[in-house]
C-alpha positions in Angstrom: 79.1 62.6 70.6 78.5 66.3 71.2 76.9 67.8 67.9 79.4 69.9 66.2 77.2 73.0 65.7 76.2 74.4 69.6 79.8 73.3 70.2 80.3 76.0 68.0 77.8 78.1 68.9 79.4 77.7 72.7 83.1 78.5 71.8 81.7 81.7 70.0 80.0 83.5 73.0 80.5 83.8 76.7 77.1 84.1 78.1 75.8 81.0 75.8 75.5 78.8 79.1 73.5 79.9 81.9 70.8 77.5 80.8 72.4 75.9 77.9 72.1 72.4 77.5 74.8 69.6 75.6 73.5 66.6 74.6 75.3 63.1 74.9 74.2 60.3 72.7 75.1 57.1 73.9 74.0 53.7 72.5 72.1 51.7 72.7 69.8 54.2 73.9 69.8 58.0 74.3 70.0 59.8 77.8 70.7 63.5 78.1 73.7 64.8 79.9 72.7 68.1 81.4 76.6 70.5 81.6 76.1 74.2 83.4 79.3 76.4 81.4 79.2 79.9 80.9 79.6 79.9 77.0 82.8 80.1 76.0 85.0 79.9 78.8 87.1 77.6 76.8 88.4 77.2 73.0 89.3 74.0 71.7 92.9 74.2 71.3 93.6 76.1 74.9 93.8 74.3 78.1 92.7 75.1 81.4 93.5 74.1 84.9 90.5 73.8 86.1 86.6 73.9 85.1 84.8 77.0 85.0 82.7 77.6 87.9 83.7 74.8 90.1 85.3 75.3 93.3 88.9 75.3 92.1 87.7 78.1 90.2 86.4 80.0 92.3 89.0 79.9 95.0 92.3 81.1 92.4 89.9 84.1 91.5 89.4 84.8 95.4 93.3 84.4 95.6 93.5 86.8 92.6 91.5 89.1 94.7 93.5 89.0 97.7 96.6 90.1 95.6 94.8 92.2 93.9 93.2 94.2 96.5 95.6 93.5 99.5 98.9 94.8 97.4 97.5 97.9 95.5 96.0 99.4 98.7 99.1 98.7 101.0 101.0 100.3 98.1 98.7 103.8 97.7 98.9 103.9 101.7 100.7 107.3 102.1 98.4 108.8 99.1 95.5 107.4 101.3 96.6 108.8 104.8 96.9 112.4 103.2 93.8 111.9 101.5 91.6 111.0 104.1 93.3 113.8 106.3 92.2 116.5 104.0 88.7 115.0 104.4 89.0 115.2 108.4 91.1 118.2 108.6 91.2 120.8 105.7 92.3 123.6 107.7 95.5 122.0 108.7 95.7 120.2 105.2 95.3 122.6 102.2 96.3 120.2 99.2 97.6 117.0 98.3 101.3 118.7 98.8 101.2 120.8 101.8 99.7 117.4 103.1 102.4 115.5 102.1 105.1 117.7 103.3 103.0 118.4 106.5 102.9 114.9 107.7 106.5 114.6 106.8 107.6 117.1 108.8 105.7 115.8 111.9 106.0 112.6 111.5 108.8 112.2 109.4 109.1 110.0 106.0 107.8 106.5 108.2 104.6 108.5 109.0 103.7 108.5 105.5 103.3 104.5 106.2 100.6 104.8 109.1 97.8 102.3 108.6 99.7 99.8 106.6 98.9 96.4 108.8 94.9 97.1 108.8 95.4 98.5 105.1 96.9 95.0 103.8 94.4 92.8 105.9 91.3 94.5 105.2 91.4 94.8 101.6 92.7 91.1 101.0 89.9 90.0 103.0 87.4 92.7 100.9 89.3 91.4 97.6 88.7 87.6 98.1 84.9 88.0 98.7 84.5 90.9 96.3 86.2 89.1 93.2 85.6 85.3 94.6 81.8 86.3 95.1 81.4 88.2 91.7 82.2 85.4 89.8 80.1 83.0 91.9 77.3 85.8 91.4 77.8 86.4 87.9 76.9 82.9 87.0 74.4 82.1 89.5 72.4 85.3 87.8 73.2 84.1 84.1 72.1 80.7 85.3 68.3 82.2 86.2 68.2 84.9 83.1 69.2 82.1 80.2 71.0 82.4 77.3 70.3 85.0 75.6 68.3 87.3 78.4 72.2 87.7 79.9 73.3 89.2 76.8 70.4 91.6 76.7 71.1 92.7 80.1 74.5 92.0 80.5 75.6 95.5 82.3 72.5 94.8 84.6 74.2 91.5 85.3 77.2 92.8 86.2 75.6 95.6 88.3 73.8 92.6 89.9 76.6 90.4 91.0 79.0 93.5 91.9 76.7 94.7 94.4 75.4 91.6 95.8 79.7 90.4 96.3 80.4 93.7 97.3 77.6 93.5 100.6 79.9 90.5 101.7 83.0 92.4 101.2 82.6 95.2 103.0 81.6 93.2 106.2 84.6 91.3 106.0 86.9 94.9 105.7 84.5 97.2 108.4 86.7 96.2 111.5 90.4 97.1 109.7 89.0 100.1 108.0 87.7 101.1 111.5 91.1 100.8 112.8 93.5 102.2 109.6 91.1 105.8 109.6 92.1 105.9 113.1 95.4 105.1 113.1 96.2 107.7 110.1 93.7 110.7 111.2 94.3 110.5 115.0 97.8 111.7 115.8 98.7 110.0 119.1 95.8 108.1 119.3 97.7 104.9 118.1 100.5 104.1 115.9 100.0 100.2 115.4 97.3 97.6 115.1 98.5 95.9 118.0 98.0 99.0 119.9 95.0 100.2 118.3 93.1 97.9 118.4 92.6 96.6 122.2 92.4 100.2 122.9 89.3 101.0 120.5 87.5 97.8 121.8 88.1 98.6 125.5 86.5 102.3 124.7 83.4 101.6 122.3 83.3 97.6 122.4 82.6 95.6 119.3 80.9 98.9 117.6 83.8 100.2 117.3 84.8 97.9 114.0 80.9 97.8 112.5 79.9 101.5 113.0 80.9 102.7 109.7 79.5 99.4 107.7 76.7 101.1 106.6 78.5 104.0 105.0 81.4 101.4 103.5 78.0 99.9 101.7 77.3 103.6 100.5 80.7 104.1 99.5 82.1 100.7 98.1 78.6 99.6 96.7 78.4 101.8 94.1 81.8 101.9 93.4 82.2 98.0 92.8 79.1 98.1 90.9 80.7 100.9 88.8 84.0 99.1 88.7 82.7 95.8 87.6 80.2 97.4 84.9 82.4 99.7 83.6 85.1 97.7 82.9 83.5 95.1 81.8 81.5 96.8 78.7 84.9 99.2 78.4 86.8 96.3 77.6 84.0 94.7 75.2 83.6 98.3 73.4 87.9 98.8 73.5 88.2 95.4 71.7 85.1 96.2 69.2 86.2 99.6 68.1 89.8 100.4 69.4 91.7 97.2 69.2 92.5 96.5 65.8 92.0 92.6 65.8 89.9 89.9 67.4 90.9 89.3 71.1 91.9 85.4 70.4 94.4 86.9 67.8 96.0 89.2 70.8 98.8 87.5 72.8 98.3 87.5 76.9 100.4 90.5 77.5 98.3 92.9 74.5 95.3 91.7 76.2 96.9 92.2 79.6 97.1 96.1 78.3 93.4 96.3 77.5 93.1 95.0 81.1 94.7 97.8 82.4 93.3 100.2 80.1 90.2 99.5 80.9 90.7 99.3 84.5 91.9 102.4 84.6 89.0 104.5 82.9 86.2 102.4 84.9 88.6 103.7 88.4 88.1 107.2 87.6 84.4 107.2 87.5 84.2 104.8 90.3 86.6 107.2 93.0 84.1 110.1 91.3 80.4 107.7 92.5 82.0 106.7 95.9 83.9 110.0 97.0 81.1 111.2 99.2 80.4 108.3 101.0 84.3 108.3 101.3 84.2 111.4 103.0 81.6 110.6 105.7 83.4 107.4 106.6 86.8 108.5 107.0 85.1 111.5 109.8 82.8 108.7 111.2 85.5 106.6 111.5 87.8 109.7 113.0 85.1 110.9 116.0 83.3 108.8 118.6 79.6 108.8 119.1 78.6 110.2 115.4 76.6 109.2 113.2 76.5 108.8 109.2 73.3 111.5 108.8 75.5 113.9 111.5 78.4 114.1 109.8 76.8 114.7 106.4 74.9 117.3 107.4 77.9 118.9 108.8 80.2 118.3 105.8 77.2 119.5 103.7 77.2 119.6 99.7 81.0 120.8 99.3 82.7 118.9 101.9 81.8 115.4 100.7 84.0 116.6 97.2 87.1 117.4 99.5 90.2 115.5 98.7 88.3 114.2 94.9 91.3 114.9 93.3 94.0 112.6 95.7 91.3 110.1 95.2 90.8 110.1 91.5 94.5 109.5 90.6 94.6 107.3 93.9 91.7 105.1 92.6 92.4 105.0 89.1 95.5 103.8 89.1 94.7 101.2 92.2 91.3 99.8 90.2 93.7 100.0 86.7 96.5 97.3 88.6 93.7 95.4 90.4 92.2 94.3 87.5 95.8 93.4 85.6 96.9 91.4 88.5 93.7 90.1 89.1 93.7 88.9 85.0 97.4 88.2 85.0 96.8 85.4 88.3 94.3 84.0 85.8 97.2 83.8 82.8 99.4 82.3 85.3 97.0 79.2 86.8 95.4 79.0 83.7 92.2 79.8 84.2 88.9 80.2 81.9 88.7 83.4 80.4 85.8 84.4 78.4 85.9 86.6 75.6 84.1 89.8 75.4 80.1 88.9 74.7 78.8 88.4 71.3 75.0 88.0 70.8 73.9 84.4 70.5 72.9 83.4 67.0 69.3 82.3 68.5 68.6 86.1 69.3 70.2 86.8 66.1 67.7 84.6 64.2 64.9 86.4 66.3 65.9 89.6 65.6 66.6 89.5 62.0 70.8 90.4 62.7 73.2 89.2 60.5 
């Protein structure tokens, strides 16, 4: 028999866990059962197909990435070609619609679609590790804080586990970024990933895919981190003071719009944290032989900001639909979704809250 009140105590808060122990009585004598949950990831009266944290788990949330991060990027391609050839070539590209109507007219409307093939494999690779690994991070951290030192620095947590899936990520999308920057900012250069690729290896070797990992980490690093944070205390604070009931009194689709809500306001401060890194990697990726420290010198302090605006409505709406597919592939395999943090009643005790 589990005792009725930290069952309670475990449906009311989603960090309750990392170190939190149920005990099971069994006759005739006692032995204690030692479970590892992240409070709350289940209510009483709501199945789930699977437990949380186990392996199950953690695979339908790395598929949840792959959709998430594989369709929403194939989808913004065009937006992403002109962007990153304002960043490589101003003079020729003034503004988001002379870049548009520029590339049209050289290339014609299929131009707009350059980079597609890399686009779509890189970023369902980045998306498996980056969502699969947050979750596997998330807990591993709240496992080593305890109960109630992962409420108290729950946006550290999250900062934390972002950047640590985000390292893994990025490794895994370096080769197909490599290849979709020079597809889409080296006219003639290549057209395909068939024919880009062999042709890339046979002129720079393996380098050629890896060069620009270390400005990918300055780029997507802070802007996972910032993606992950910020949306997660922006959906905590939307249901505490915007949402005008308790989130297990909103159906799936209201909560699906506080997903995207959400999503949408931590994308435009992420494309703001990441755009100069962006900057360097598209002209690294663009030019042979450079290096990350050459080309920011040369950009200096206003070039890294070129193209801010393509990439804030770009971003914003791509991180606002990543995070509603990503939640709506956990509605439809019915995975564990904990509610928004509320502060443990042990810490509540200890600090005289009510």
């Amino acid at each position: 028999m589990y005792p009725s009140t930290l069952t309670q105590l475990a449906r009311a808060n989603p960090f309750s866990a990392p170190l939190f122990t149920l005990q099971k009585v069994e006759e005739p004598q006692q032995s204690v059962q030692r479970t590892r949950r992240l409070a709350a990831a289940a209510t009483a009266d709501e199945e789930f197909s699977c437990e949380f944290g186990s392996s199950k788990y953690y695979a339908l949330c790395g598929f949840g990435g792959i959709l998430s991060c594989g369709l929403t990027h194939t989808a913004v391609v065009p937006l992403d070609l002109v962007k990153c050839r304002l960043q490589v070539n101003p003079d020729k590209y003034k503004s988001i619609g002379n870049g548009f109507s520029v590339t049209v007219r050289e290339d014609g409307v299929r131009g707009l679609a350059k980079g597609w093939a890399p686009t779509f494999i890189g970023y369902s690779m980045q998306g498996l590790c980056k969502f699969g690994f947050y979750e596997v991070f998330k807990i591993f951290y709240s496992d080593l804080l305890g109960e109630e030192n992962t409420y108290m620095w729950r946006t550290s947590l999250y900062l934390a586990a972002s950047a640590s899936a985000e390292f893994f990520a990025d490794i895994a999308l370096a080769p197909m970024e490599a290849v979709k920057v020079r597809i889409q900012t080296q006219p003639g250069y290549a057209n395909t990933l068939r024919e880009c690729v062999p042709k890339m290896y046979a002129e720079e070797g393996l380098w050629a895919f890896y060069k620009g990992v270390v400005p990918l980490w300055m780029r997507q690093i802070p802007y996972t981190m910032m993606k992950f944070a910020c949306f997660e205390r922006t959906v905590e604070m939307l249901y505490k003071y915007v949402v005008p009931k308790p989130r297990s009194e909103c159906s799936k689709p209201e909560q699906l719009v506080v997903t995207f809500v959400a999503g949408y306001i931590a994308g435009v401060f992420c494309a703001i944290v990441s755009h100069p890194a962006d900057s360097v990697v598209s002209v690294l990726n663009k030019e042979k032989g450079s290096t990350a420290v050459q080309v920011l010198k040369r950009l200096g302090p206003r070039g890294v900001w070129k193209g801010l605006i393509a990439r804030i409505i770009m971003i914003g709406t791509l991180t606002a639909l990543q995070w509603f597919i990503y939640d709506s592939v956990k509605v439809y395999f019915r995975l564990p979704r904990p509610p928004p943090p509320e502060m443990p009643e042990s810490l509540k005790k200890k600090l005289g809250v009510e």
